[in-house]
C-alpha positions in Angstrom: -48.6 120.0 32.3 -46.0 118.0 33.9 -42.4 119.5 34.7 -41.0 116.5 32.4 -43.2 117.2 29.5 -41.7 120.9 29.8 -38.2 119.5 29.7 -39.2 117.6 26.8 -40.5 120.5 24.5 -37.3 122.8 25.6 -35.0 119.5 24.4 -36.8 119.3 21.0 -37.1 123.2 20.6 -33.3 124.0 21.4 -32.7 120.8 19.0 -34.5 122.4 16.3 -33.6 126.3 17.3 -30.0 124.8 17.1 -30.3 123.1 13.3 -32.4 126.2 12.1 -29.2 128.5 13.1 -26.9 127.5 11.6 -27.1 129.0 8.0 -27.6 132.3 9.7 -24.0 133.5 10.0 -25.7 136.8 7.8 -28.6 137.7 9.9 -28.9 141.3 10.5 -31.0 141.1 14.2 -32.9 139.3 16.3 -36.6 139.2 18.3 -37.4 137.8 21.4 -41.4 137.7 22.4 -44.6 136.3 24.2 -48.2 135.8 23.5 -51.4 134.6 25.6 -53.8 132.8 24.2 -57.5 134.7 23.8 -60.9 133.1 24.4 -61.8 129.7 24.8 -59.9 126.4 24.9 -62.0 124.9 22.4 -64.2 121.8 21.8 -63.8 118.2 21.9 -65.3 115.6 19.5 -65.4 112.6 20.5 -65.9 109.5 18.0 -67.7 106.1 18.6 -67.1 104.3 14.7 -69.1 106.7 12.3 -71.1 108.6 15.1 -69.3 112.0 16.8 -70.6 114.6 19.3 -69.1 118.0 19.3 -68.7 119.1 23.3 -67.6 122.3 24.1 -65.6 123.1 27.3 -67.5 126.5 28.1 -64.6 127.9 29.9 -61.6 130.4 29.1 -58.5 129.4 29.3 -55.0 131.8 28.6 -51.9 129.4 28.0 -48.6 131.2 27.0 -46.7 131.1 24.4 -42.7 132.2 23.6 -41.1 132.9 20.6 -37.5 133.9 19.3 -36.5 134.7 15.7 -33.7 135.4 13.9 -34.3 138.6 10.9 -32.2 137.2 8.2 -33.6 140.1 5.5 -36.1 143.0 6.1 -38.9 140.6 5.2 -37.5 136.9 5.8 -36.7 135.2 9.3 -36.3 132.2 11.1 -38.5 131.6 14.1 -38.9 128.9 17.0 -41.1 129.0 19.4 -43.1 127.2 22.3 -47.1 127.1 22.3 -49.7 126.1 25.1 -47.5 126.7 28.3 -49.4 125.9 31.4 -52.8 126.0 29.6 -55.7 123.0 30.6 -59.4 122.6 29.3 -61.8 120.7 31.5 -64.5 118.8 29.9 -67.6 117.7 32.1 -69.3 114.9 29.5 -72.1 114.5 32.6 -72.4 114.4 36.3 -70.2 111.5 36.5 -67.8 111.9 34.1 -64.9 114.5 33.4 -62.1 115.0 31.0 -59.0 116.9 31.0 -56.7 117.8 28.1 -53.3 119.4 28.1 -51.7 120.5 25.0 -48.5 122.3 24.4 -46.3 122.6 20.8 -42.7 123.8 19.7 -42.1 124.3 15.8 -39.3 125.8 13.7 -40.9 127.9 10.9 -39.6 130.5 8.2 -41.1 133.9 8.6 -42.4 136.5 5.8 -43.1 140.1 6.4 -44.6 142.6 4.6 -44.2 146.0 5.8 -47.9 148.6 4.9 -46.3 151.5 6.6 -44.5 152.6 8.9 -46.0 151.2 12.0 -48.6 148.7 10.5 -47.2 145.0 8.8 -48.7 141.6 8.1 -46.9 138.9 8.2 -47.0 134.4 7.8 -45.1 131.8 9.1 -44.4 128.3 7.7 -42.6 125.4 8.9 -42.2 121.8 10.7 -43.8 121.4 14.5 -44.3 118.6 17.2 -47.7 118.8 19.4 -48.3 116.3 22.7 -51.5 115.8 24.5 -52.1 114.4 27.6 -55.8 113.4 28.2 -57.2 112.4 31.5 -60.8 111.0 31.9 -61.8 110.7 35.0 -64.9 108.3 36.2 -66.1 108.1 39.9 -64.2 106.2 41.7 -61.7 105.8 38.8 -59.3 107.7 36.1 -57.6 107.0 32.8 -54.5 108.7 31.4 -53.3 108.7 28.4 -50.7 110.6 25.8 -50.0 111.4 22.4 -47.8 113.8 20.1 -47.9 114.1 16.4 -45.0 116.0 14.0 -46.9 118.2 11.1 -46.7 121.3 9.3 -46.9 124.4 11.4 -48.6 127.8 9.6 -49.7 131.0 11.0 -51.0 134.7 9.6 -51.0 137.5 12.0 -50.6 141.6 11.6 -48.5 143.5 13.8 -48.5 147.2 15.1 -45.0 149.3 15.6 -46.0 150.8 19.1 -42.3 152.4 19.9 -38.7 151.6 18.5 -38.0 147.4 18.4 -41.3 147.1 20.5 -44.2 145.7 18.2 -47.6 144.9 19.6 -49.5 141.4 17.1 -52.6 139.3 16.8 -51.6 135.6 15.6 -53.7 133.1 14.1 -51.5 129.8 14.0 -52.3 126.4 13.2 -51.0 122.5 13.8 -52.6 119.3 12.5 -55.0 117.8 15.2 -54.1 114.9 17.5 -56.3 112.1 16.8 -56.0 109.0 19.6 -58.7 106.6 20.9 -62.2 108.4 20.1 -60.5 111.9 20.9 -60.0 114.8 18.5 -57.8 117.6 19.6 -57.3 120.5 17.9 -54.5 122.6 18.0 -55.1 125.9 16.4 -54.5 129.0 18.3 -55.4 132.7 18.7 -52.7 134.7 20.6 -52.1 138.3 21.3 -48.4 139.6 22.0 -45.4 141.5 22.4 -42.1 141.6 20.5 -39.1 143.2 20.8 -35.8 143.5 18.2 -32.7 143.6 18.7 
């Protein structure tokens, strides 16, 4: 991902981070955290009018993910958050022919917790979030770049495990409406395990 396109998702995440806060004049702490992404990137299915093929990329990738909240009760927050730092999947379609795909998020999301015990709590997120993709197809001899980004609702489930004072240890599943652009489908769920810490 290109240093720009970095720039770009801070912008909009400050922007929103900024908007979100300032009801908050009663919150009672905050979080800070980070998450890698687990497994594989995903697949890619590619249209041509009413015929698809499903390809998957066969590889693993780990992009990282950072996340901020503000605790406004014991079991509601506001969160913002970046998704898909510096991950890539490369797609080989055949011997000539290769695609790469980029995809990074930020959203803005309330946050609802419900606490089991005392270490163990579950927890969902629900909000507004803006994806980009960059897709590269590369040809011998040639290559094709294009771009797209797509506002939608954001949602995630996770559980997460007390493992000493504000430190908490959680498995994520979070989810963003797919980019759709020129015979391309990208997903943009995500599966992330982390660390976050109150204060």
């Amino acid at each position: 991902m290109k240093p720009n396109l970095y720039r770009s998702l801070f912008r909009q995440l400050f922007i929103l981070a900024a908007a979100a806060a300032m009801p908050l004049a009663h919150a009672e702490g905050g979080y800070l955290g980070a998450s890698i992404g687990a497994g594989k990137s995903g697949a890619l299915h590619l249209r041509d009018g009413s015929q698809s093929v499903t390809i998957d990329s066969g590889k693993s990738q780990y992009p990282l993910s950072l996340f901020g909240g503000v605790d406004l009760t014991p079991y509601l927050a506001v969160e913002a958050g970046v998704q898909g730092l510096g991950g890539k999947t490369n797609f080989d379609l055949d011997a000539s022919h290769q695609v790469k795909v980029a995809s990074s998020a930020a959203y803005v999301a309330a946050k609802g917790t419900l606490a089991l015990d005392e270490h163990w709590s579950l927890f969902g997120k629900l909000g507004v979030g803006h994806s980009r993709t960059s897709i590269s197809a590369y040809e011998v001899g040639q290559a094709d770049h294009l771009s797209a980004h797509r506002n939608s609702i954001y949602g995630s489930v996770g559980a997460s495990y007390l493992l000493k004072d504000n430190l908490s240890l959680q498995l994520e599943l979070s989810h963003l409406g797919a980019i759709k652009v020129d015979g391309f489908d990208i997903g943009m769920n995500n599966v992330s395990l982390g660390l976050r810490y109150g204060f």
